[in-house]
N, C-alpha and C positions, 0 to 999 in steps of 0.2 A: 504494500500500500504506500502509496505516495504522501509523504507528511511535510516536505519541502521543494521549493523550487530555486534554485542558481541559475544566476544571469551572465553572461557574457557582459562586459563595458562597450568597449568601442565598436561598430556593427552591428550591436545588439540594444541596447539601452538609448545608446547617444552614438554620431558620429561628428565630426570636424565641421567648424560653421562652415567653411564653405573648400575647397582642392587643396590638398595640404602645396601639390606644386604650386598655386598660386602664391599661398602665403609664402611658403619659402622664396619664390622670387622674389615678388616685392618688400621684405625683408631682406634679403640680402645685395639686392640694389644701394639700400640705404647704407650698407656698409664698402661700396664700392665692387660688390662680386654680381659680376653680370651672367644671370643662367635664364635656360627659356620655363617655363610653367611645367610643358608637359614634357621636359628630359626630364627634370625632376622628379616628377609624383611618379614615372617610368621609375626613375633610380631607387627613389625612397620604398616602393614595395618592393626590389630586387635586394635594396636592404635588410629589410625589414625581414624578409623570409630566409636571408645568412647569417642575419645574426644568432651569435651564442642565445641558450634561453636567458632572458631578464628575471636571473635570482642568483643570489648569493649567496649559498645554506655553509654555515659558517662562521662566515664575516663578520664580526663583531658591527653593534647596532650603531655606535659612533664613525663607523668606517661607510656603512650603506649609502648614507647620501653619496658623496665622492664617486661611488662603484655605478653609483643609476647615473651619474650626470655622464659617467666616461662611458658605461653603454651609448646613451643616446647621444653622446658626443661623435664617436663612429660612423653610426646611423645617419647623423646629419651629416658629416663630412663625404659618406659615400653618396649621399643623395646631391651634393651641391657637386663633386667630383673635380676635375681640375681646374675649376673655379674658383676655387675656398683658397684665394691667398692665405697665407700666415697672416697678413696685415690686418685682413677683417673680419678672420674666420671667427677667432674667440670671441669677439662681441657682436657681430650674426648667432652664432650658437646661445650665446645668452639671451637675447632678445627673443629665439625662439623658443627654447626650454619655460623662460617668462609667461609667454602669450600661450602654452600649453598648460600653464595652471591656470586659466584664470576661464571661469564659464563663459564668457563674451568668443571662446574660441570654439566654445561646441554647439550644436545642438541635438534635443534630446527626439527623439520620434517621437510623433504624435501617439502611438501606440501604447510607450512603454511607460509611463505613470498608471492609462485607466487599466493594463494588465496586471502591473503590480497591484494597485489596490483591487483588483479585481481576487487575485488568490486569495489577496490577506482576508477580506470578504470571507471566502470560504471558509477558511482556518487553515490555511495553507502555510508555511514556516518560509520567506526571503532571504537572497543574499544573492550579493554581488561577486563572483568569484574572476577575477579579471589577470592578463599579464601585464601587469601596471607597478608603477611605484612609488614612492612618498605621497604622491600629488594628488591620489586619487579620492581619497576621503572628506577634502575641502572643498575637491573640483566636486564631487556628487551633491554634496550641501548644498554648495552654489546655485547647484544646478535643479535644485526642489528634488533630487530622487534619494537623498541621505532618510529623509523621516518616512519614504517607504518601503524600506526594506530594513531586516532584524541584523543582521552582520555583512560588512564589507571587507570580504580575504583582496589582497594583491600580493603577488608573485615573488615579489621583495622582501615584503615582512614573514611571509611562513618560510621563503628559502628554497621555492620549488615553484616552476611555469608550468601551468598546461603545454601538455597533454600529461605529465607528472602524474603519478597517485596520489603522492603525498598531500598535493593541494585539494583536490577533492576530499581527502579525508578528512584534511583540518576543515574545513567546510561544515563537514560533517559531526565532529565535535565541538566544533563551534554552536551547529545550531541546535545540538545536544538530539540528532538523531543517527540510524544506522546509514550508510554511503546507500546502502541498497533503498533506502528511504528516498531518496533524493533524486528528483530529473530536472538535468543540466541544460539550458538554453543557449543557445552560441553559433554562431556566423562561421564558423573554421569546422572544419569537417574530421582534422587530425586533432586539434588541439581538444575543440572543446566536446565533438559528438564521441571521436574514440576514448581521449583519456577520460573522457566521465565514464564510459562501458567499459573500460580497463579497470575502471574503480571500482567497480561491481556499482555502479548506478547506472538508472537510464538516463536518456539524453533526445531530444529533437532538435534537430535542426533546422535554422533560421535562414532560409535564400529571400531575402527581399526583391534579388532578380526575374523571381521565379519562372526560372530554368529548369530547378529540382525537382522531379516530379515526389509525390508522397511528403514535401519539406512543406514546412510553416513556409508560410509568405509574410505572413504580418502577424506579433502580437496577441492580435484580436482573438485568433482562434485558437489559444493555447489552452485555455479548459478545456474545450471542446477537444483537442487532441489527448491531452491529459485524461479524459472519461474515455476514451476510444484507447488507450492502450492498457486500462487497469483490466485485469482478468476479471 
């Protein structure tokens, strides 16, 4: 029996107000690094899928901040590529790390607030289970979806990325139920649909494309899937 639901962040919940290549150029125009929109947002998800997982299991808690900003420090520099003079790189990277904490950078679907409250409604147990880092827990507030959901894991703090077991499980004793209790919501098909069924939980997955035959499209019909897969 299903006693809680885990959310995906980025693709799921909320995605970027507007092409992350946009922002990165005109950001790094102002630092004198001339790149076009679309090599960029090209680059940044050719990044983003090489990169190392974003955790640190380990690393002592005073060391964390430093180890997120040099992950995402990489991340940008392969996305901006032979662009990113020495001269303007480090303060383009800060101005963008900046404007990714702060909610005027995201927005949330229209979906994903009345579906949260729609489980809680039911008596359903929330949580944000995200590959995310320090930032994520202010950005959520900001952003109205902190007070509808009961716990927010990121990747960082527990020391383990999806598709990982580990994170699932902290999940899972977080929200003080069994992993098999749990169906995990998420846009990545390795991270979030397998490692949650690696975890012994279920999981649907989220194609807002809707390319994926048998996948949620939207939000909306997640009880409705939710009652179609309890025995």
């Amino acid at each position: 029996m299903i006693r809680a639901v885990t959310f995906d962040a980025a693709g799921t919940l909320l995605a970027p107000a507007e092409a992350v290549g946009d922002t990165y150029a005109r950001t790094a125009a102002r630092f004198g690094i001339s790149v076009r929109a679309a090599d960029v947002d090209a680059a940044f998800r050719r990044a983003l899928a090489e990169a190392p997982p974003l955790a640190f299991p380990g690393v002592a808690a005073h060391e964390l901040a430093r180890r997120e900003r040099d992950w995402w420090r990489a991340v940008v520099r392969a996305a901006l590529g032979a662009a990113a003079s020495p001269d303007g790189f480090e303060a383009c990277f800060d101005a963008l790390f900046a404007h990714y904490a702060t909610p005027g950078a995201w927005r949330v679907y229209a979906d994903a607030r009345p579906c949260l409250e729609a489980a809680r409604a039911r008596g359903l147990l929330t949580a944000v289970v995200s590959n995310f880092d320090r930032r994520l827990p202010s950005l959520l507030d900001g952003l109205g979806l902190s007070r509808a959901v009961d716990r927010v894991l990121w990747s960082t703090q527990v020391g383990a990325a999806k598709p990982a077991v580990a994170i699932f499980a902290a999940a899972a004793a977080a929200l003080g139920v069994d992993v098999g209790e749990i169906c995990h919501v998420g846009d990545d098909v390795r991270a979030d649909v397998g490692g949650a069924r690696a975890a012994g939980a279920s999981a649907l997955y989220l194609d807002r494309s809707g390319r994926t035959p048998g996948a949620l499209v939207t939000l909306d019909r997640l009880l409705e899937a939710l009652d179609a897969d309890q025995p």
